[in-house]
C-alpha positions in Angstrom: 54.5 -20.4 2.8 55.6 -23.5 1.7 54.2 -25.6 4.4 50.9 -23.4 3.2 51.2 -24.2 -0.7 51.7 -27.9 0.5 48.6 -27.8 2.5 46.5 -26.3 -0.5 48.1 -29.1 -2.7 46.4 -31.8 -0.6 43.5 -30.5 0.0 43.4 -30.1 -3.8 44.5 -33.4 -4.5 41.9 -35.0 -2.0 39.1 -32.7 -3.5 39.9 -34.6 -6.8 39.8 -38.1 -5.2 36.6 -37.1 -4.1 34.8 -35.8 -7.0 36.2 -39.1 -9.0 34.9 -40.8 -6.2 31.0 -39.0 -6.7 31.5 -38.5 -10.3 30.2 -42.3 -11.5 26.9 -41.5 -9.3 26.5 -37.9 -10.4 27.1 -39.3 -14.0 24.3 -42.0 -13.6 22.0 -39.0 -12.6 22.8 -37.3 -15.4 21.9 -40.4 -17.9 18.6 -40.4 -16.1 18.0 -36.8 -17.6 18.6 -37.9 -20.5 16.6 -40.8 -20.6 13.8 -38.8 -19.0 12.2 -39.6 -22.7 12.8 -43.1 -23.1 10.0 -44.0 -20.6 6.5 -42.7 -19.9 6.3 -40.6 -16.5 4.4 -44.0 -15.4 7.2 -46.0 -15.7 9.4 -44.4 -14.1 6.9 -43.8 -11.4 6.8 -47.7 -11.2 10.5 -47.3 -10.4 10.0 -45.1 -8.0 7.6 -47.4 -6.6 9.6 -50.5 -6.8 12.6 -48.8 -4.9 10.4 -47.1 -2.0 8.6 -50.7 -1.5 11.4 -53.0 -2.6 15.0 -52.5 -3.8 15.6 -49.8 -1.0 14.1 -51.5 1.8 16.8 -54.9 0.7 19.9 -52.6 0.4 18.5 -51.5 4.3 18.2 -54.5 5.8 21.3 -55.7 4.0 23.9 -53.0 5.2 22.4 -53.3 8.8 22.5 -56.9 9.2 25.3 -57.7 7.2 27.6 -57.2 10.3 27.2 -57.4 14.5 25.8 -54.3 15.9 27.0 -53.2 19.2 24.4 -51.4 21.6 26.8 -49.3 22.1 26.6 -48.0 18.9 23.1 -47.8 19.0 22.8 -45.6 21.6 25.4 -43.5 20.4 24.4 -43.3 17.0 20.8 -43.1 17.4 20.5 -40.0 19.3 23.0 -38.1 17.8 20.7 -38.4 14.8 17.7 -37.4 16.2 19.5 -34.5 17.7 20.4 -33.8 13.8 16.6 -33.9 12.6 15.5 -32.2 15.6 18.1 -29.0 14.2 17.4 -29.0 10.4 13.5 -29.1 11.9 14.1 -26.1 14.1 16.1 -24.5 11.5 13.3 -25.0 8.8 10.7 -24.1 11.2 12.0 -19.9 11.6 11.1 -19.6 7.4 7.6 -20.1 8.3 7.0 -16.2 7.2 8.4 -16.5 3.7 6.9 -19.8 3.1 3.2 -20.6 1.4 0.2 -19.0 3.9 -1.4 -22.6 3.7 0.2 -24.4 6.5 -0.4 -28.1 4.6 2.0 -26.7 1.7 4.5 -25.1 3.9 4.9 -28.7 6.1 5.4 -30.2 2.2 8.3 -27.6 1.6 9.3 -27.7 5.7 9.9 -31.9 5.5 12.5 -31.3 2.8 15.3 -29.3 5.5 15.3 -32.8 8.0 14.5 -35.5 5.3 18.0 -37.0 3.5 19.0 -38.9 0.3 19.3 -42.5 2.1 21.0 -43.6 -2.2 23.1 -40.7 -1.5 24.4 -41.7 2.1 25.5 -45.3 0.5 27.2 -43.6 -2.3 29.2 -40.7 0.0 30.3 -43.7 2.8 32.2 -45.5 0.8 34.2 -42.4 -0.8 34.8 -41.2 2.4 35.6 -44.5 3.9 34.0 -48.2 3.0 34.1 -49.5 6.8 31.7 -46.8 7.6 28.6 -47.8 5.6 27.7 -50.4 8.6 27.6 -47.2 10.7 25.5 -45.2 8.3 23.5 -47.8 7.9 22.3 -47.7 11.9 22.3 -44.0 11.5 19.9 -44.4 8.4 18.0 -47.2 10.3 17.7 -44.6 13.3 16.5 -41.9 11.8 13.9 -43.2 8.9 11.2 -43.4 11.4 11.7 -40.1 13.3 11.8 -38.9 10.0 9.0 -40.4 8.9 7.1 -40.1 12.1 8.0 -35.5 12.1 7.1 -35.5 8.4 4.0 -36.9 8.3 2.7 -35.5 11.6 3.5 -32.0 10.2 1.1 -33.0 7.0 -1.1 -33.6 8.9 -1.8 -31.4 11.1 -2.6 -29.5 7.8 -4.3 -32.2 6.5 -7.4 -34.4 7.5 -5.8 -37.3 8.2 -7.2 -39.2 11.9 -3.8 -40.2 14.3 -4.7 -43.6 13.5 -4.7 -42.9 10.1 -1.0 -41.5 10.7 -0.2 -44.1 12.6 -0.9 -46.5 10.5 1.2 -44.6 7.8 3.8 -44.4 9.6 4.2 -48.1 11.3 3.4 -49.9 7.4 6.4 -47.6 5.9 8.9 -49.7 4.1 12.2 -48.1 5.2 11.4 -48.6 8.8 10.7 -52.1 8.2 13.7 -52.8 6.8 15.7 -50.6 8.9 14.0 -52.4 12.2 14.7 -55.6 11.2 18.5 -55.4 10.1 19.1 -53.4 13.6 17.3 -56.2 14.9 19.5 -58.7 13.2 22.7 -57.2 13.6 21.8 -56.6 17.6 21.7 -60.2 17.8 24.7 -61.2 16.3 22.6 -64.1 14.3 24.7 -64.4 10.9 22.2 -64.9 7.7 23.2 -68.0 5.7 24.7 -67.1 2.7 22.1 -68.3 0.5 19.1 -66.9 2.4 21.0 -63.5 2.3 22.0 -63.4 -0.8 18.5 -62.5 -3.1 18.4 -59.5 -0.6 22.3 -58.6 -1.8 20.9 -58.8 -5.0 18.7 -56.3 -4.7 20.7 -54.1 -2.4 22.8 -53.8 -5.5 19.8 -52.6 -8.0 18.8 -49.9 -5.5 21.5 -47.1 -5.5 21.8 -47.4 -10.1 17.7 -47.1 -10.3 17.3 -44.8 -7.6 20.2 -42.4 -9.3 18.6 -43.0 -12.9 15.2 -42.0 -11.5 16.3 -39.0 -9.9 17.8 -37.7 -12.8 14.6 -38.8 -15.1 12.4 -36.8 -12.7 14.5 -33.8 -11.8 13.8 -30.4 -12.5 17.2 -29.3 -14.1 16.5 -26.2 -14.8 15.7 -25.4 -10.8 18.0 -23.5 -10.2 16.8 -20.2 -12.0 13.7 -20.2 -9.4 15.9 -20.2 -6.3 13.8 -17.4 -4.3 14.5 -16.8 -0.9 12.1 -19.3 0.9 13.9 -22.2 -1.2 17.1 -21.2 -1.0 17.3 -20.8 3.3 15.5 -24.1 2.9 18.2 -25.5 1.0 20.7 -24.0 3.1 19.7 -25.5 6.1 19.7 -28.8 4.2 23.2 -28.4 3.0 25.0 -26.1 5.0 23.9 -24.9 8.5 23.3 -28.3 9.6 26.0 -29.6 8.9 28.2 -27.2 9.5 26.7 -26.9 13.4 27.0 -30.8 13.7 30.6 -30.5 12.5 31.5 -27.7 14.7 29.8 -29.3 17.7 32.0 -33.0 17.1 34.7 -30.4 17.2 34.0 -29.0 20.3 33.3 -32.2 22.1 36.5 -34.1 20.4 33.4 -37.0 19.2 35.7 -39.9 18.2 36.7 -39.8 14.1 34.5 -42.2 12.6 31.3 -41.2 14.7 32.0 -37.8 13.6 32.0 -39.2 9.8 29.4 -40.7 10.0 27.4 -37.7 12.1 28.6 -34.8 9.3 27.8 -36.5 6.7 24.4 -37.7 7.6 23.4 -33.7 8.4 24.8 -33.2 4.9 23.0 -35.1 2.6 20.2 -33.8 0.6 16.8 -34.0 1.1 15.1 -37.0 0.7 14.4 -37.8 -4.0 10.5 -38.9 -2.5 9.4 -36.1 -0.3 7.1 -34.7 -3.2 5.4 -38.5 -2.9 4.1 -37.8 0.9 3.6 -34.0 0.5 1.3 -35.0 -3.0 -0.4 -37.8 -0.4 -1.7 -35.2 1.7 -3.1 -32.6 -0.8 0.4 -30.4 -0.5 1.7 -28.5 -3.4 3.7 -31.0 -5.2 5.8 -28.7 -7.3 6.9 -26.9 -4.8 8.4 -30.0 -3.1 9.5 -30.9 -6.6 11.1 -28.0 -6.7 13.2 -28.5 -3.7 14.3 -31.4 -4.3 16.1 -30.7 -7.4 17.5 -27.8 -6.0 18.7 -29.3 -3.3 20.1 -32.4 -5.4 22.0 -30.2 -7.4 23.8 -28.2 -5.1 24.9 -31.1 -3.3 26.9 -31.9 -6.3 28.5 -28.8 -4.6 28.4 -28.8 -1.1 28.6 -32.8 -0.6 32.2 -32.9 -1.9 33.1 -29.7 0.4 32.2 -31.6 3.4 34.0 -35.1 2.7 36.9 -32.9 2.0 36.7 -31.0 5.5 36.1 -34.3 6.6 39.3 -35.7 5.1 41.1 -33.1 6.7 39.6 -32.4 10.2 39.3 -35.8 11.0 
């Protein structure tokens, strides 16, 4: 019994490291809904624009170059996270008969279960453990263009869009850019001066505070009360079932601690703050995605510190 109330104790006392931990980033979220005022919806649009084509792509390139990469961790990073979108995909994919009858605005909601948070991921690393967020960063580099690449095929195959069309799409996105380069970068060991690296540091730094501020201008807070069953197994492939089988599967297979991390934490993350930006570029309903979003931004207030604690203690 004692050995029992000791462990609960810990795990209690971890929990609360944790949520201090997340607390300054949920906080910043939270002054974005109340600033939501304080700028026209075209403003903070521009934000949203500036991150997705700047600030973001600079903290990318940043974290994957800013140490040596081994091709060993390339190949067993990268797969492991395809496997992971590949899941929430096929997970996703069996709500097809509570979701919208237009396929176009089902593939909007459907991208939402295997697209993730990449501010989010930079802000959980380092509570879980700073010398990860090189790792996360090759997962995140790894997985931006299948991501991008499942999304926007799925739009379009409800869409009108021509495969070079989506190609094109695809190829000119930002966060692949980015997340080539610094792979590219880091693979060959070449070291950045200093001053050449640092205006991309600099920037790095600006993405994570806007993007949080944004998301929290933009959010839906009161999405919870529309929670129907379509969004809610959506949202609970997102947040729980994959990771949840990603975590039970590193179990199984004894995947080495910090690969694990880094594997369970990427599954958990919620869905991706500009997935309403694509689905609105192909004609999808844009609430909906909206929708989704916030929900599944708000629960991970929840569920994110759940895992990082299992985490803590599994592994």
């Amino acid at each position: 019994m004692v050995c029992g109330n000791g462990l609960a104790m810990e795990g209690k006392m971890i929990f609360a490291v944790i949520l201090m931990g997340l607390l300054p980033s949920f906080l910043m979220v939270g002054l974005g809904g109340l600033l939501r005022n304080r700028l026209k919806p075209e403003a903070w649009l521009g934000l949203d624009r500036l991150n997705f084509e700047v600030l973001f792509p600079a903290l990318l390139f940043f974290a994957a170059c800013n140490r040596p990469i081994a091709w060993s961790d390339l190949i067993r990073i990268g797969p492991a996270v395809w496997a992971i979108l590949l899941l929430a995909l096929l997970l996703g994919l069996t709500t097809r008969r509570l979701g919208p009858k237009r396929f176009l605005d089902f593939a909007g909601a459907w991208q939402t279960t295997w697209r993730f948070n990449t501010a989010l991921a930079f802000v959980a690393v380092p509570v879980l453990n700073p010398g990860l967020v090189g790792s996360m960063a090759v997962a995140v580099g790894m997985a931006v263009p299948v991501a991008n690449i499942l999304a926007v095929s799925a739009l379009s195959r409800g869409g009108n869009l021509s495969l070079s069309a989506t190609l094109l799409k695809v190829a000119s996105n930002p966060f692949l850019i980015a997340s080539l380069a610094g792979v590219a970068v880091g693979l060959s060991g070449y070291r950045i001066p200093a001053p050449i690296l640092a205006p991309a540091q600099m920037l790095a730094q600006a993405a994570i505070p806007i993007a949080l501020l944004s998301i929290g201008a933009t959010m839906n807070w009161q999405a919870l009360a529309r929670l129907d069953r379509f969004n809610g197994y959506l949202c609970l492939v997102r947040l729980v079932l994959t990771p949840a089988l990603v975590f039970l599967t590193c179990w199984i297979l004894s995947i080495p601690a910090d690969l694990a991390a880094v594997l369970i934490l990427f599954a958990a993350l919620p869905t991706a703050s500009a997935a309403h930006v694509l689905a609105s570029g192909f004609g999808a309903d844009r609430i909906l995605v909206a929708t989704l979003i916030a929900q599944s931004t708000l629960l991970a207030a929840l569920t994110l510190p759940l895992w990082i604690l299992a985490l803590k203690l599994v592994f």
